[in-house]
PDB file of N, CA, C and O in Angstrom, chain B, residues numbered from 101:
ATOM      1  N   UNK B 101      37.181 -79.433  -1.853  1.00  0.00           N
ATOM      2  CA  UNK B 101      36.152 -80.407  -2.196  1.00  0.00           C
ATOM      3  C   UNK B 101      34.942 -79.687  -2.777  1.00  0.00           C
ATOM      4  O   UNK B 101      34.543 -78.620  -2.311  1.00  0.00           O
ATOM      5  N   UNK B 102      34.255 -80.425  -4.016  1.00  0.00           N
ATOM      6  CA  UNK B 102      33.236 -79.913  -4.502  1.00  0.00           C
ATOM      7  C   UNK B 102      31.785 -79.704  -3.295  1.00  0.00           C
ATOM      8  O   UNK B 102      32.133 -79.899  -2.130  1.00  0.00           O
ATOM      9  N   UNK B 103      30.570 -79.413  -3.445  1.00  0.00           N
ATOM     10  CA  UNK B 103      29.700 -79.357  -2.582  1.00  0.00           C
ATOM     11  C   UNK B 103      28.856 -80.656  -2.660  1.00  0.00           C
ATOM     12  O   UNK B 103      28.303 -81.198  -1.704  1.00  0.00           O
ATOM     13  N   UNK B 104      28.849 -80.950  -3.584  1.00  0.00           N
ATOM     14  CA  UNK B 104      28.487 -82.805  -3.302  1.00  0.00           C
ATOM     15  C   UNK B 104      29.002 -83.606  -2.902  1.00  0.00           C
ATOM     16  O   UNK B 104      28.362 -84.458  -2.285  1.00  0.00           O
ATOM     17  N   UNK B 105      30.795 -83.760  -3.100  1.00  0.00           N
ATOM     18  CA  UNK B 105      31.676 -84.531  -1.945  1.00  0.00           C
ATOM     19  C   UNK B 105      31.589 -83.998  -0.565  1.00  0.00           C
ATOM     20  O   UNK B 105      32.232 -84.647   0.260  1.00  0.00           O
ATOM     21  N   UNK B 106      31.115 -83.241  -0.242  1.00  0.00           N
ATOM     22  CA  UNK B 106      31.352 -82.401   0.921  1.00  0.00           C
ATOM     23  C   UNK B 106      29.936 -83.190   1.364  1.00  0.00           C
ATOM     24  O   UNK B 106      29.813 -83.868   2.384  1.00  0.00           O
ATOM     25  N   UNK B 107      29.012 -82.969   0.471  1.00  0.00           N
ATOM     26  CA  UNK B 107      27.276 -83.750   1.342  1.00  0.00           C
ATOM     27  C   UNK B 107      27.617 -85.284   1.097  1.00  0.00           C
ATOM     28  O   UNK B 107      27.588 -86.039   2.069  1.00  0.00           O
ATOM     29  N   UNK B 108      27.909 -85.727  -0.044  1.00  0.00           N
ATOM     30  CA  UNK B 108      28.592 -86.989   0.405  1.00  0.00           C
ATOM     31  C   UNK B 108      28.924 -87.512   1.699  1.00  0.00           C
ATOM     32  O   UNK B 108      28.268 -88.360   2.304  1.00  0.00           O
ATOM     33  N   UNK B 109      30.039 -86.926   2.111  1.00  0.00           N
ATOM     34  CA  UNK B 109      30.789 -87.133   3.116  1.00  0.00           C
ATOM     35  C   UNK B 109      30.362 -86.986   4.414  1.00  0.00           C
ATOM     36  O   UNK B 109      30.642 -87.702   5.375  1.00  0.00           O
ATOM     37  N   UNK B 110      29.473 -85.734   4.367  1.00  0.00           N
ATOM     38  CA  UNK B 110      28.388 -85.591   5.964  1.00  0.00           C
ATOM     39  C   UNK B 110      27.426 -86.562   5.810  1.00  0.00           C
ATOM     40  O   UNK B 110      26.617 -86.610   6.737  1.00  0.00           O
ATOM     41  N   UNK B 111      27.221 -87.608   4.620  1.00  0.00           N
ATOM     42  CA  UNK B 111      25.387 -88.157   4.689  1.00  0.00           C
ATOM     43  C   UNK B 111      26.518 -89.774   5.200  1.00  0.00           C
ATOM     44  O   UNK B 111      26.122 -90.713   5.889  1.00  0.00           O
ATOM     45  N   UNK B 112      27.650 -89.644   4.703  1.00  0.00           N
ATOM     46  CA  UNK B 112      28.014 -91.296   4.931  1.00  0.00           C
ATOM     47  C   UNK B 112      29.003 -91.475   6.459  1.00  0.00           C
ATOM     48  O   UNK B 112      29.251 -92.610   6.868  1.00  0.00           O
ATOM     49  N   UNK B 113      29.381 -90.549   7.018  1.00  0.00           N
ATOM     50  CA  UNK B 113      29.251 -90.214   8.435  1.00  0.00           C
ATOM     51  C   UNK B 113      28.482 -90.075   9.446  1.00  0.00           C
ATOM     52  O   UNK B 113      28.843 -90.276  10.605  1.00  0.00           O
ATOM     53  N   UNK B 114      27.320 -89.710   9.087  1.00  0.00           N
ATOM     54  CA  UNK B 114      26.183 -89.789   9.789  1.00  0.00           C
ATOM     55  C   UNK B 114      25.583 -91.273   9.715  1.00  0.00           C
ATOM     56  O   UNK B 114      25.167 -91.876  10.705  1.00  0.00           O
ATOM     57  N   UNK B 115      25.593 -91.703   8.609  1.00  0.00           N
ATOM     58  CA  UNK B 115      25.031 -93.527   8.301  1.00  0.00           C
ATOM     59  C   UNK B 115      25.618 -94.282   9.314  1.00  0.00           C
ATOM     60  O   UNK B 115      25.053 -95.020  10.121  1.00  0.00           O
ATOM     61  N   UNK B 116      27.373 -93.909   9.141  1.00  0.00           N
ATOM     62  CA  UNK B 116      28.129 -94.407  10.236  1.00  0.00           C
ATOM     63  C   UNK B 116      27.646 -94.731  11.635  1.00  0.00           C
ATOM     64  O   UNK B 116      27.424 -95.864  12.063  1.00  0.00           O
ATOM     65  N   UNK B 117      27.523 -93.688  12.233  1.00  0.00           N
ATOM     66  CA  UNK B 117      27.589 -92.930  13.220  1.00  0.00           C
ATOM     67  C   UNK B 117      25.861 -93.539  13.717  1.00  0.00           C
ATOM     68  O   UNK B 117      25.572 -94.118  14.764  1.00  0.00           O
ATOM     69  N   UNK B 118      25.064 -93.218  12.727  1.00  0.00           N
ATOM     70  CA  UNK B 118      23.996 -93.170  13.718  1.00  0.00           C
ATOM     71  C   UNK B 118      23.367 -94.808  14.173  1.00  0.00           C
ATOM     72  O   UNK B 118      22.436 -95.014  14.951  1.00  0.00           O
ATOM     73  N   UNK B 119      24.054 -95.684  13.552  1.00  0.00           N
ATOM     74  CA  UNK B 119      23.722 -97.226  14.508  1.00  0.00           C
ATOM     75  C   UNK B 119      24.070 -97.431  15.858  1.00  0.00           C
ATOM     76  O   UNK B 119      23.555 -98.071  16.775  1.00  0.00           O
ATOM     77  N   UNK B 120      25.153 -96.672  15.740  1.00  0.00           N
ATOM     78  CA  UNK B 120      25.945 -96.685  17.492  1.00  0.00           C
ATOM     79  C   UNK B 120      25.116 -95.782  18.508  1.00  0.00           C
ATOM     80  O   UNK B 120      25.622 -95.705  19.628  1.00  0.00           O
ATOM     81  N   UNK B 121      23.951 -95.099  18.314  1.00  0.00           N
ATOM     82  CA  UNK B 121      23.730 -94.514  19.330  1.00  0.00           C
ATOM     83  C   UNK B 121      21.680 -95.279  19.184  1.00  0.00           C
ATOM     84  O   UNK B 121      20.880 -94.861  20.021  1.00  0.00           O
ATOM     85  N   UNK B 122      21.186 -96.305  18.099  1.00  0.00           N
ATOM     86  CA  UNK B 122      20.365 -97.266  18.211  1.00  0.00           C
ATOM     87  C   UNK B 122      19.884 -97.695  19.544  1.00  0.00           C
ATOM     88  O   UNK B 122      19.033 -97.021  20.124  1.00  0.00           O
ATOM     89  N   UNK B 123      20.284 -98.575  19.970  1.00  0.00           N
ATOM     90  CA  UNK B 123      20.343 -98.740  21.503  1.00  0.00           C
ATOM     91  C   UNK B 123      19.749 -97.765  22.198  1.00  0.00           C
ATOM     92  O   UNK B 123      18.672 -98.037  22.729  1.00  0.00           O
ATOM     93  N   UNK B 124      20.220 -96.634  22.326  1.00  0.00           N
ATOM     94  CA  UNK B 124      20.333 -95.523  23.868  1.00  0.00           C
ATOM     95  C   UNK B 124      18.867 -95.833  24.001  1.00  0.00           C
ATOM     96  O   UNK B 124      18.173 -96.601  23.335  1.00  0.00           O
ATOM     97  N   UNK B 125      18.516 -94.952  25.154  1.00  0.00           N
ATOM     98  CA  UNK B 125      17.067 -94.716  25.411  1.00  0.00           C
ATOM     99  C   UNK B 125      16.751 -93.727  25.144  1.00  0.00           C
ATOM    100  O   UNK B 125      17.542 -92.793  25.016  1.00  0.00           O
ATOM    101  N   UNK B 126      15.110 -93.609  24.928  1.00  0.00           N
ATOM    102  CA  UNK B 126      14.512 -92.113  24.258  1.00  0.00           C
ATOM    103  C   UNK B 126      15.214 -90.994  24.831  1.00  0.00           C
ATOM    104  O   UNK B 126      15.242 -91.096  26.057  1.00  0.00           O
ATOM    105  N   UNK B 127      15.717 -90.093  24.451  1.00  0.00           N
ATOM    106  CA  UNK B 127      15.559 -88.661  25.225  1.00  0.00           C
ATOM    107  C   UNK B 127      14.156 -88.241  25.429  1.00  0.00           C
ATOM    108  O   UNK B 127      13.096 -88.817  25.184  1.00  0.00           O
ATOM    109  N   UNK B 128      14.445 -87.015  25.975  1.00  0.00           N
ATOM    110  CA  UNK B 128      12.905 -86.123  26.536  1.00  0.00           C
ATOM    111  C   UNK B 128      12.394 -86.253  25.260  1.00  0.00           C
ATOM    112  O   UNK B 128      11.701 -87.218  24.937  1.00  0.00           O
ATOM    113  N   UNK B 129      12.754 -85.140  24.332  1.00  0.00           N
ATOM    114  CA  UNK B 129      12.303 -84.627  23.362  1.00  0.00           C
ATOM    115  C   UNK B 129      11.448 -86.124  22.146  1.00  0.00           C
ATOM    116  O   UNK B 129      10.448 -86.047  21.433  1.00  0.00           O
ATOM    117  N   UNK B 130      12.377 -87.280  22.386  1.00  0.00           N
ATOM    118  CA  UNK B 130      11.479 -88.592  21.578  1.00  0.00           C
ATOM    119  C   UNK B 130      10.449 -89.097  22.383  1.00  0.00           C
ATOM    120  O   UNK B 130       9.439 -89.621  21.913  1.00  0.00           O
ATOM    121  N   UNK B 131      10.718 -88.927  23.839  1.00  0.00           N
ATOM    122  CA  UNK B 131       9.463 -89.865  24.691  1.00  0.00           C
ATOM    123  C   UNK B 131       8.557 -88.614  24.691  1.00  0.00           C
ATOM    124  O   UNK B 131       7.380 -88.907  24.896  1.00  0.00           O
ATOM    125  N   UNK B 132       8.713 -87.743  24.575  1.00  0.00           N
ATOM    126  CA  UNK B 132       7.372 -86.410  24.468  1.00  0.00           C
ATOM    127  C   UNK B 132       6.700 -86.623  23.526  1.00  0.00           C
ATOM    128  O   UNK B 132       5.479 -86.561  23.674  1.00  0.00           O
ATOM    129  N   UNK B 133       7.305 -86.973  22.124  1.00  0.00           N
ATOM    130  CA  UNK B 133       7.399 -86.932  20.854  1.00  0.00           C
ATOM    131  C   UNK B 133       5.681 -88.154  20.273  1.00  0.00           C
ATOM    132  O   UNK B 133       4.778 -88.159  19.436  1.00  0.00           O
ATOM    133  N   UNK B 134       6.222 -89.004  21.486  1.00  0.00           N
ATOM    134  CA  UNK B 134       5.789 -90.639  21.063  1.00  0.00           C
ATOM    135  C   UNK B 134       4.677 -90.429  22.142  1.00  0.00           C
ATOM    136  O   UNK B 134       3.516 -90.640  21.792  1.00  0.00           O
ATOM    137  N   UNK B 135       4.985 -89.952  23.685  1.00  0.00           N
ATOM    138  CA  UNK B 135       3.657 -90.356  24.475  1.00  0.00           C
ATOM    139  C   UNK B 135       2.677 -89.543  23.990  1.00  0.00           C
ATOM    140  O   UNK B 135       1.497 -89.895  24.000  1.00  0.00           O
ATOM    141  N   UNK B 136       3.074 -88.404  23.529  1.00  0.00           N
ATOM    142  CA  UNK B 136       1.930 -86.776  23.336  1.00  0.00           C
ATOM    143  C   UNK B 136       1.082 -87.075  22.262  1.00  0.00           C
ATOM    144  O   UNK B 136      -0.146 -87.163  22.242  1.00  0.00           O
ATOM    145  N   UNK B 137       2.221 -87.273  21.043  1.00  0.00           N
ATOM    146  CA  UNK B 137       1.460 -87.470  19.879  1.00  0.00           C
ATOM    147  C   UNK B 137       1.139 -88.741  18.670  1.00  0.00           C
ATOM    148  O   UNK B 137       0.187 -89.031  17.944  1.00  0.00           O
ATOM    149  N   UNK B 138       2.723 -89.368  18.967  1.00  0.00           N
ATOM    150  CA  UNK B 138       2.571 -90.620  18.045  1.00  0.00           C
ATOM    151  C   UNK B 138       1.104 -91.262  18.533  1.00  0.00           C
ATOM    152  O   UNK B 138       0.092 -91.192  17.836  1.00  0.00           O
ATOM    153  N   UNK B 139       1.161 -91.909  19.866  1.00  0.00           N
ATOM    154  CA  UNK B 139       0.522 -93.078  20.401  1.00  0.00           C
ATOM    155  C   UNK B 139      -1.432 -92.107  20.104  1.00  0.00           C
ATOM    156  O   UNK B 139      -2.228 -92.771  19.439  1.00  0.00           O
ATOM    157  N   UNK B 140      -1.573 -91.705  20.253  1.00  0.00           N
ATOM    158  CA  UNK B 140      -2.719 -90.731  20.156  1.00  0.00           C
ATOM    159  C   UNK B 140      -3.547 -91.049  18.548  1.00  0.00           C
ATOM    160  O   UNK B 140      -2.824 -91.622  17.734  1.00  0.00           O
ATOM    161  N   UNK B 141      -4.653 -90.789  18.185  1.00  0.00           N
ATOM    162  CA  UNK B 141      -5.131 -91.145  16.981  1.00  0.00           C
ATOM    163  C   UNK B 141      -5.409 -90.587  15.961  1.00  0.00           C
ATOM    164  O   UNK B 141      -6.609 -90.339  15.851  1.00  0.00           O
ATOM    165  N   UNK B 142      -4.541 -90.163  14.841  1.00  0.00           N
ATOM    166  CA  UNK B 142      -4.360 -89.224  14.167  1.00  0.00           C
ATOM    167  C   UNK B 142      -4.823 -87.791  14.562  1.00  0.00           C
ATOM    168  O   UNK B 142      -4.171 -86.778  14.814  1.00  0.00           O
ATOM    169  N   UNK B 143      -6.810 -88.155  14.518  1.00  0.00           N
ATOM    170  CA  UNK B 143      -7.394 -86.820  14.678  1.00  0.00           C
ATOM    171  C   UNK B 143      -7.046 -86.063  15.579  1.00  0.00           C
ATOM    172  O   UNK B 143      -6.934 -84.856  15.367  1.00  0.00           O
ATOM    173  N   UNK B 144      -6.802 -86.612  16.776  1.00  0.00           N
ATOM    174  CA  UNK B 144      -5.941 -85.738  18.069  1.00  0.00           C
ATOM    175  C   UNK B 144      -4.802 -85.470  17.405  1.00  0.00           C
ATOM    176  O   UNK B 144      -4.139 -84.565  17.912  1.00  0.00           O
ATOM    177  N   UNK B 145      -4.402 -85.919  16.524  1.00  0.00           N
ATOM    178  CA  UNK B 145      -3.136 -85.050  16.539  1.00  0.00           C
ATOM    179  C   UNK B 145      -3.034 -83.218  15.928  1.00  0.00           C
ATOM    180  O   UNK B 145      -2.389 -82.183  16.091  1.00  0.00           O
ATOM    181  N   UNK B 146      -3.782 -83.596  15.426  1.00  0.00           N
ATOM    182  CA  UNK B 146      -4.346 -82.132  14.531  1.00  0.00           C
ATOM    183  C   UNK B 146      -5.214 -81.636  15.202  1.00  0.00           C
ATOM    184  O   UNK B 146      -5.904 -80.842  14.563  1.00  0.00           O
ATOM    185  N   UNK B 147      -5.511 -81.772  16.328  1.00  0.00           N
ATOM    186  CA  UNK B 147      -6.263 -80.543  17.233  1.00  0.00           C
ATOM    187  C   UNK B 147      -5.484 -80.427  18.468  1.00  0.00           C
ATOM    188  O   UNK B 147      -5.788 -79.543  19.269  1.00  0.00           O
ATOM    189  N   UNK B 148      -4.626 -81.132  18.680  1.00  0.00           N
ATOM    190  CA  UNK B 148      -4.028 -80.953  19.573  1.00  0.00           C
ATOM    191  C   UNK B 148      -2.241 -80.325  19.551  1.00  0.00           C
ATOM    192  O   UNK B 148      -1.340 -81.016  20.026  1.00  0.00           O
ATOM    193  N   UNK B 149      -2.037 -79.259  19.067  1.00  0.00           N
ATOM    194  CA  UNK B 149      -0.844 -79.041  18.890  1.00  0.00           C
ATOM    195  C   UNK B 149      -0.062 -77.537  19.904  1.00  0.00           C
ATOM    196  O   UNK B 149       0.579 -76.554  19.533  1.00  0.00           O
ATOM    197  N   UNK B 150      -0.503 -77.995  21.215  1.00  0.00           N
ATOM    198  CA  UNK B 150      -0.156 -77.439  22.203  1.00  0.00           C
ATOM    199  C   UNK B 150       1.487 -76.855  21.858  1.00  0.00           C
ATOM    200  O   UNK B 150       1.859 -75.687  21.743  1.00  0.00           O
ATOM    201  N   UNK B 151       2.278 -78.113  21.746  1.00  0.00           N
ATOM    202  CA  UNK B 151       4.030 -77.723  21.673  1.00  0.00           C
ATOM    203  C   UNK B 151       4.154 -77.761  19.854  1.00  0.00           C
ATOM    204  O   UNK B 151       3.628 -78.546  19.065  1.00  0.00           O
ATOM    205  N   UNK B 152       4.758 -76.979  19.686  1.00  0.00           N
ATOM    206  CA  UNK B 152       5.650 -77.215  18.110  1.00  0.00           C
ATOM    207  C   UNK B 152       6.289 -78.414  17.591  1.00  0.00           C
ATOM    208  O   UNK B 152       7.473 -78.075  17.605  1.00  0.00           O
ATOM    209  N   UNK B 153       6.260 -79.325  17.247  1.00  0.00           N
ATOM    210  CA  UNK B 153       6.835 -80.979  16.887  1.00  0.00           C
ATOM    211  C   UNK B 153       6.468 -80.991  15.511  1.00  0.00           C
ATOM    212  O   UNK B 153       5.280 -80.921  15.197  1.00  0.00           O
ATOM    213  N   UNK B 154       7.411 -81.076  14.627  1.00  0.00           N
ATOM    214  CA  UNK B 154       7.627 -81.439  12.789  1.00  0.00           C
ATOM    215  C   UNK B 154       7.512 -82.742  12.713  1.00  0.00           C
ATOM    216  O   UNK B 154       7.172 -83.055  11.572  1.00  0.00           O
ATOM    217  N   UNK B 155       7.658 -83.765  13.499  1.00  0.00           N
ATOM    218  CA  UNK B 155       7.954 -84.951  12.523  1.00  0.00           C
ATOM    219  C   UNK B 155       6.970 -85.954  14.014  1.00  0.00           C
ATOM    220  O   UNK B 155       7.549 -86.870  14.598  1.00  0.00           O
ATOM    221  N   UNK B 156       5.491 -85.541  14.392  1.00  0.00           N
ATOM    222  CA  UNK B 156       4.783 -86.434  14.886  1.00  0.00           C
ATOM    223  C   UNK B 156       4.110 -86.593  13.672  1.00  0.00           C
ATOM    224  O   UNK B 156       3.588 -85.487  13.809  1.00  0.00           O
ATOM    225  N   UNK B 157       3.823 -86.835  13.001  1.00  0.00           N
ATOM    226  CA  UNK B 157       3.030 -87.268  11.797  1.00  0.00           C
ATOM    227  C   UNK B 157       4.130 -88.656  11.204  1.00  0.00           C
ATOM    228  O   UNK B 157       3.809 -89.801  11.521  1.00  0.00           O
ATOM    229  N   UNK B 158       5.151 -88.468  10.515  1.00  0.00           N
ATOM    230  CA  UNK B 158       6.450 -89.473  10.358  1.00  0.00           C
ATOM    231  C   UNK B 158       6.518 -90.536  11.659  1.00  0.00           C
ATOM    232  O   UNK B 158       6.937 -91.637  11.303  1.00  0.00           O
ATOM    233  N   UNK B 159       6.232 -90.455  12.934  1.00  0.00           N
ATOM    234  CA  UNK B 159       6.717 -90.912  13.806  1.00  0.00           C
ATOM    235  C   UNK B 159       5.118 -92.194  14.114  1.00  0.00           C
ATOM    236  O   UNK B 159       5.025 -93.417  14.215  1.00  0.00           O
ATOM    237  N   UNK B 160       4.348 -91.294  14.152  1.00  0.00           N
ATOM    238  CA  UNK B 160       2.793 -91.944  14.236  1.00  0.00           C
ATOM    239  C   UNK B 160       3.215 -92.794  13.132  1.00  0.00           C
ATOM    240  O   UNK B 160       3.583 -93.928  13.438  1.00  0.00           O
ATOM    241  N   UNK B 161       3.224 -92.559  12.280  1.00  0.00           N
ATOM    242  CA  UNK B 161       2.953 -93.558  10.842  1.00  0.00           C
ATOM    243  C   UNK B 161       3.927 -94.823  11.256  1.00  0.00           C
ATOM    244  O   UNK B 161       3.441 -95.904  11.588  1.00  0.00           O
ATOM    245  N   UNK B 162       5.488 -94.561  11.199  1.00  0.00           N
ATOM    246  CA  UNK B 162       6.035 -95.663  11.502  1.00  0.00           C
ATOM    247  C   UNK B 162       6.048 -96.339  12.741  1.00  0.00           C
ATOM    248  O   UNK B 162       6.650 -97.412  12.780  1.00  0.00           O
ATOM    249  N   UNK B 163       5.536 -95.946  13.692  1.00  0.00           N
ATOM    250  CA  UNK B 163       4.985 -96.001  15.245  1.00  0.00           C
ATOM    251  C   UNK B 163       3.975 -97.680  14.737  1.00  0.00           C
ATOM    252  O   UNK B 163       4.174 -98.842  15.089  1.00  0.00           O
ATOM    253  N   UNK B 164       2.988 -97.126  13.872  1.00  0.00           N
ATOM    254  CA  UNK B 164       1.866 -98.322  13.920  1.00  0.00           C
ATOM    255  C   UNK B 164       2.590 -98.986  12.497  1.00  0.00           C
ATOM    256  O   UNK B 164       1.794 -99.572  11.763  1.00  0.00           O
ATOM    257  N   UNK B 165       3.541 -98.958  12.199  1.00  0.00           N
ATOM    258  CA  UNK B 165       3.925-100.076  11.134  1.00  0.00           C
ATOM    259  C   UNK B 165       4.957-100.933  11.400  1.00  0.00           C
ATOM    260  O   UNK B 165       4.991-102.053  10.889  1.00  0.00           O
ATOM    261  N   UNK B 166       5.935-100.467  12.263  1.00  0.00           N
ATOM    262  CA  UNK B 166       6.771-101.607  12.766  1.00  0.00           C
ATOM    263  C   UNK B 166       6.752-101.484  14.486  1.00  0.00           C
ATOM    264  O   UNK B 166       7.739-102.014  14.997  1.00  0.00           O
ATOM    265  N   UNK B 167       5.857-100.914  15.380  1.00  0.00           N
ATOM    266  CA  UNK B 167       6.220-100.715  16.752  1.00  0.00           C
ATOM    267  C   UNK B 167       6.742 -99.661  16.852  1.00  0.00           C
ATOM    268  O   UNK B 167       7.070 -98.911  15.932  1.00  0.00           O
ATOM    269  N   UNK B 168       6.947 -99.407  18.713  1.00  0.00           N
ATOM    270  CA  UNK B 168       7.678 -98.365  19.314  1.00  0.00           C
ATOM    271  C   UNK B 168       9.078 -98.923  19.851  1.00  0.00           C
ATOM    272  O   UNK B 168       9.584 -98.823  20.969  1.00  0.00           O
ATOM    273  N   UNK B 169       9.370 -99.318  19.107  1.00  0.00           N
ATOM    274  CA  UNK B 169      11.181 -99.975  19.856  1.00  0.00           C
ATOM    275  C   UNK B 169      12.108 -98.168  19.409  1.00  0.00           C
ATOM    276  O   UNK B 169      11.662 -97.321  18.635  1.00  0.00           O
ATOM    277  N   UNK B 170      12.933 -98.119  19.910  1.00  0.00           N
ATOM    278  CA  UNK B 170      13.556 -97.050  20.127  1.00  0.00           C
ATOM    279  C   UNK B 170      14.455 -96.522  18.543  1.00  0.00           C
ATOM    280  O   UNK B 170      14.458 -95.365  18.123  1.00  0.00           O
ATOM    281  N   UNK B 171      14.960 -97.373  18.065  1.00  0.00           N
ATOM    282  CA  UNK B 171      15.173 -97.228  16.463  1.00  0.00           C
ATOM    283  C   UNK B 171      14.158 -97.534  15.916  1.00  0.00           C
ATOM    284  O   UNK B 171      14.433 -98.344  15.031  1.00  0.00           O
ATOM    285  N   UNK B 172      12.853 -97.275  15.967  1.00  0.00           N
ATOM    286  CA  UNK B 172      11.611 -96.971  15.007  1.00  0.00           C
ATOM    287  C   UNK B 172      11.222 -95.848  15.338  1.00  0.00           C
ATOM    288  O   UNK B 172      10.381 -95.426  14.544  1.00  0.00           O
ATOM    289  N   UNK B 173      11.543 -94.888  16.481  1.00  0.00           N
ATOM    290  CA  UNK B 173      10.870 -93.783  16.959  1.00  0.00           C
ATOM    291  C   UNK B 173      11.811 -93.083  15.736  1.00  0.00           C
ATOM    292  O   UNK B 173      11.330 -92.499  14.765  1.00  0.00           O
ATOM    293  N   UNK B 174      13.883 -93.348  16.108  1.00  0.00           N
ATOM    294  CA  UNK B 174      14.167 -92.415  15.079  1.00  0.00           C
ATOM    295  C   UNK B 174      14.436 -92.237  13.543  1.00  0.00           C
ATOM    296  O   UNK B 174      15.163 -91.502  12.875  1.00  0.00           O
ATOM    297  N   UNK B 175      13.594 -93.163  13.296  1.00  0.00           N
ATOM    298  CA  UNK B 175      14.033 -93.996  11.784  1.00  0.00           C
ATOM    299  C   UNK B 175      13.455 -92.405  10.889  1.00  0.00           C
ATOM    300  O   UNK B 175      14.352 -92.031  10.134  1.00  0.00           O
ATOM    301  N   UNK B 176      12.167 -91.440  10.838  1.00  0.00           N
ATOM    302  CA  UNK B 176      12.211 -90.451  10.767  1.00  0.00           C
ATOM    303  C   UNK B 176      13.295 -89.539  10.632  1.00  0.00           C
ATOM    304  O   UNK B 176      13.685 -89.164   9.526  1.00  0.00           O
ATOM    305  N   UNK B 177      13.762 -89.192  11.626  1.00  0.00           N
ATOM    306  CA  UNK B 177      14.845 -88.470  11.440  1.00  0.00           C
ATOM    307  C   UNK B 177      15.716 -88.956  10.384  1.00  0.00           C
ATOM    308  O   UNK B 177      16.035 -88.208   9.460  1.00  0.00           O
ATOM    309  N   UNK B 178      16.110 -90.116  10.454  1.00  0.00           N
ATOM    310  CA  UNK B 178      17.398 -90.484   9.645  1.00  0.00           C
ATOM    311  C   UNK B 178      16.684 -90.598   8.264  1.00  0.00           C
ATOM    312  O   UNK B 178      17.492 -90.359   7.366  1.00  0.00           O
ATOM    313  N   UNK B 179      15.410 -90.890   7.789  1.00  0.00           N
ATOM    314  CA  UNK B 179      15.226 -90.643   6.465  1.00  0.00           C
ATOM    315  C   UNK B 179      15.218 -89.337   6.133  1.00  0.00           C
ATOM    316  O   UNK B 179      15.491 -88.987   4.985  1.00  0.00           O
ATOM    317  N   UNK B 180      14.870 -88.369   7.203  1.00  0.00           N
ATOM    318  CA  UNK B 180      15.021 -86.419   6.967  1.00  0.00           C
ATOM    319  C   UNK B 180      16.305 -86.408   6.443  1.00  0.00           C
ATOM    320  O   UNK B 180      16.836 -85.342   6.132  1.00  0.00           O
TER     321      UNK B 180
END
């Protein structure tokens, strides 16, 4: 397989795949993610960067545009 059928094939497996696990409840790493930094007000977020976290900025943003329901925390990820 070429290297674009090949990313093809991992991006439309994952599409699959990632509605079925919608539902679950936060893990550690999303409820850390959301109490530490999403819910907090931007400016804290940028002075406060005690732990290493890439995608509280993505998470804040869609946090205050559709809620904290549990497929909005990871809607981030899945657009990464």
């Amino acid at each position: 397989m070429s290297e674009r059928a090949c990313f093809l094939a991992v991006l439309l497996a994952a599409l699959a795949v990632w509605p079925l696990f919608l539902s679950d409840p936060l893990r550690h790493y999303e409820a850390y993610t959301v109490a530490s930094y999403a819910k907090k007000p931007f400016f804290l977020t940028f002075t406060d960067l005690c732990t290493p976290n890439n995608h509280m900025l993505p998470v804040g943003f869609v946090i205050r545009l559709f809620g904290d329901a549990e497929w909005v925390v990871r809607l981030p990820a899945l657009a990464a």
